[in-house]
C-alpha positions in Angstrom: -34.1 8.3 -46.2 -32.9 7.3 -42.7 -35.0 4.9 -40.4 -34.2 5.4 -36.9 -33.7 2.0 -34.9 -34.9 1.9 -31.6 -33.0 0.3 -29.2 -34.1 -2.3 -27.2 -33.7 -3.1 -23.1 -31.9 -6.8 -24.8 -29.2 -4.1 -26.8 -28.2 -2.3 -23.4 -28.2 -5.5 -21.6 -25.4 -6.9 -24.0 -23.8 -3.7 -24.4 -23.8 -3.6 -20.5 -22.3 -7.6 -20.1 -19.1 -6.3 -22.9 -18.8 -3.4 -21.0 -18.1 -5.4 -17.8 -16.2 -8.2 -19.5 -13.3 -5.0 -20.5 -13.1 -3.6 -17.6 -12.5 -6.3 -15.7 -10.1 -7.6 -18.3 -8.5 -3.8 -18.6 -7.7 -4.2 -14.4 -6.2 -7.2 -15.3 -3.7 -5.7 -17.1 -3.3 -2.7 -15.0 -2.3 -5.5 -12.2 -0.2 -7.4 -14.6 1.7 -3.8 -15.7 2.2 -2.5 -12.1 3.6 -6.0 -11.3 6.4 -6.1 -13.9 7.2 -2.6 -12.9 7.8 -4.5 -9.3 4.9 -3.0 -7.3 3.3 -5.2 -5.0 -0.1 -4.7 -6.6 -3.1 -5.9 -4.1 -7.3 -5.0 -4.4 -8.3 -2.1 -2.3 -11.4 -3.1 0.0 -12.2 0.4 1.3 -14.3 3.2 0.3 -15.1 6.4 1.5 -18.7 7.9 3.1 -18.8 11.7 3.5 -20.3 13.4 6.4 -21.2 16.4 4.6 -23.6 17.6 1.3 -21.6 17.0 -1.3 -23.2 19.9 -3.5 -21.1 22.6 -1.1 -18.1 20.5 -1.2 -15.4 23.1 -2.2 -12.0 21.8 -1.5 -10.3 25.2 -1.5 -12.6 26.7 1.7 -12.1 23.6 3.8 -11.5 19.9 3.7 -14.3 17.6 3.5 -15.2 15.8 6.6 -15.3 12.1 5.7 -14.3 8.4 7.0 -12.8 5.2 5.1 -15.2 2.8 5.6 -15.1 -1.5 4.4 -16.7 -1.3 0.3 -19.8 -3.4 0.3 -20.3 -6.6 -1.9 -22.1 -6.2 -4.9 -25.3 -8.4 -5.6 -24.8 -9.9 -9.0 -27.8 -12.4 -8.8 -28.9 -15.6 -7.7 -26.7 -18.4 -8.2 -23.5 -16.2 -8.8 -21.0 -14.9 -6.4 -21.3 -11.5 -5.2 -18.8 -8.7 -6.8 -16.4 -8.4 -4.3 -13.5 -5.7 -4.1 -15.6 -2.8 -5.3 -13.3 0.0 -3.2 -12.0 2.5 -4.5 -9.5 3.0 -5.8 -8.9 0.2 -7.5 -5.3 -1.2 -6.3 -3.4 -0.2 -3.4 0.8 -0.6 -4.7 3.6 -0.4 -3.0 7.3 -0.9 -3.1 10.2 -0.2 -1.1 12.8 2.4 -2.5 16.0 3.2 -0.9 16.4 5.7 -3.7 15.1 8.6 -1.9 16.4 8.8 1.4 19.3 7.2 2.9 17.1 4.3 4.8 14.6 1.9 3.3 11.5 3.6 2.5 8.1 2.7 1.4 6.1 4.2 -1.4 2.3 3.3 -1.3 -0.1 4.7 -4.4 -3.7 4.1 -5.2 -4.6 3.1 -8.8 -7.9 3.5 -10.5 -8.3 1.3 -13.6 -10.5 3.8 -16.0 -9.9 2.6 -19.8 -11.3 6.0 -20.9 -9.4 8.2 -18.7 -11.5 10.4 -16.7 -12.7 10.1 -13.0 -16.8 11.5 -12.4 -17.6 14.4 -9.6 -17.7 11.8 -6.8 -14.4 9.9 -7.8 -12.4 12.9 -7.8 -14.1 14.5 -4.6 -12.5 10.9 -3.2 -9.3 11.0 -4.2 -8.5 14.7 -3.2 -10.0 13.3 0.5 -7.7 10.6 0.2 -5.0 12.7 -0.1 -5.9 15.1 1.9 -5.9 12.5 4.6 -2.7 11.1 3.3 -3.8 7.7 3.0 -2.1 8.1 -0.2 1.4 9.4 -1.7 -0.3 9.4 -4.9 -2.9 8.6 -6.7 -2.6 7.4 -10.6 -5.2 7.1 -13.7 -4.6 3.9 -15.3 -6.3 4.7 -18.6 -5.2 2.9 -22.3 -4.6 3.9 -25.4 -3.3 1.9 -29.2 0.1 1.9 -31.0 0.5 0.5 -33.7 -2.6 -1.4 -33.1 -1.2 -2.8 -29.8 -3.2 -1.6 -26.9 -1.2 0.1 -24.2 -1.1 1.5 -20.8 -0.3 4.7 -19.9 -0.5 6.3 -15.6 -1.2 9.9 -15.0 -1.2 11.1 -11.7 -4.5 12.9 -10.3 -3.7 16.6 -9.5 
């Protein structure tokens, strides 16, 4: 016979502080990654505020009308510093190619840091506006995955 443990507001507070602690350690390597690949890798202090309901946002009838706007700070408490950088997406990278046209050119992505992979409703609702808007070439998923028990990082581009 099973007992059912009930879990209490001290479990989801720790589970909460080890969530934190891995995915600001997971953006660390995302930044690290990008930077070997020679990106220039900086935080992205925007966000984006819709005009519009987003329940009859439908991307295929007509773009959403929105604006990029600065990301606030995050309260994290008194006596600590506020979170700050909390745009999305995550990084902004760029480089300069001369590999597709004749003169120098400049390639700038978004990257959001998600170690599981998958964007919710409103994150992908603001990369298709970013795109739309061409604030952005691209936009990539930085999500992780393990072999041979080492962890690595793998970017797929949101479509």
């Amino acid at each position: 016979m099973t007992t059912k443990t009930k879990r209490t507001k001290q479990d989801f507070v720790k589970q909460g502080k080890r969530n934190k602690v891995r995915g600001s350690d997971f953006e660390r390597r995302v930044r690290k990654d990008l930077q070997s690949k020679e990106w220039i890798v900086s935080k992205w202090m925007n966000n984006i505020e819709f005009y519009e309901d987003m329940q009859s946002f439908d991307s295929h009838v007509a773009p959403i009308k929105g604006k990029l706007i600065p990301a606030k700070h995050k309260f994290c408490g008194i006596g600590r510093p506020m979170a700050i950088g909390t745009g999305f997406p995550d990084f902004v990278a760029f480089r300069i190619s001369n590999s597709i046209k004749p003169h120098n050119y400049c390639e700038v992505i978004g990257v959001e840091a998600k170690s599981n992979g998958y964007l919710d409703k409103t994150e992908k609702q603001k990369c298709k506006w970013l795109l739309q808007n061409n604030i952005f070439s691209k936009i990539l998923i930085a999500s992780r995955y393990k072999e041979k028990n080492r962890v690595k990082i793998k970017y797929e581009e949101f479509k």
